[in-house]
C-alpha positions, 0 to 999 in steps of 0.5 A: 500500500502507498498513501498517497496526498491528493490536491490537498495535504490534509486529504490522504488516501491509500492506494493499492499497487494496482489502483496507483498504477492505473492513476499514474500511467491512465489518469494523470496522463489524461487529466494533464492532456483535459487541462490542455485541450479538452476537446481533444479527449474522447468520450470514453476518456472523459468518462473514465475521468468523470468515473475516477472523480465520481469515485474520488468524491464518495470515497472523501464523503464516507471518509474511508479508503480506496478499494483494494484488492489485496488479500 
């Protein structure tokens, strides 16, 4: 497990290796190319963008961990 300081200092999160994988390499990318050129992404980027902020914000408001599928 990674911890891992979102936007905010006071905001930790912990992340399997998978989930911080996938941020790195798919999200970061994409979120970089959104504040670029928005209208560059497709659909099916915006909507995983959309599907990681979505889950980013309940995971905030139950105050609780990122999924993980670690045993």
């Amino acid at each position: 497990m990674v911890a891992l300081a979102f936007c905010h200092p006071v905001v930790d999160m912990t992340m399997s290796d998978t989930d911080l994988i996938h941020y790195i390499y798919i999200i970061l990318p994409l979120k970089e190319q959104f504040e670029r050129d928005p209208y560059g992404l497709t659909q099916t980027e915006l909507d995983l963008l959309n599907a990681h902020h979505q889950l980013t914000i309940e995971l905030k408001k139950a105050g609780s961990e990122w999924p993980s599928d670690d045993p």
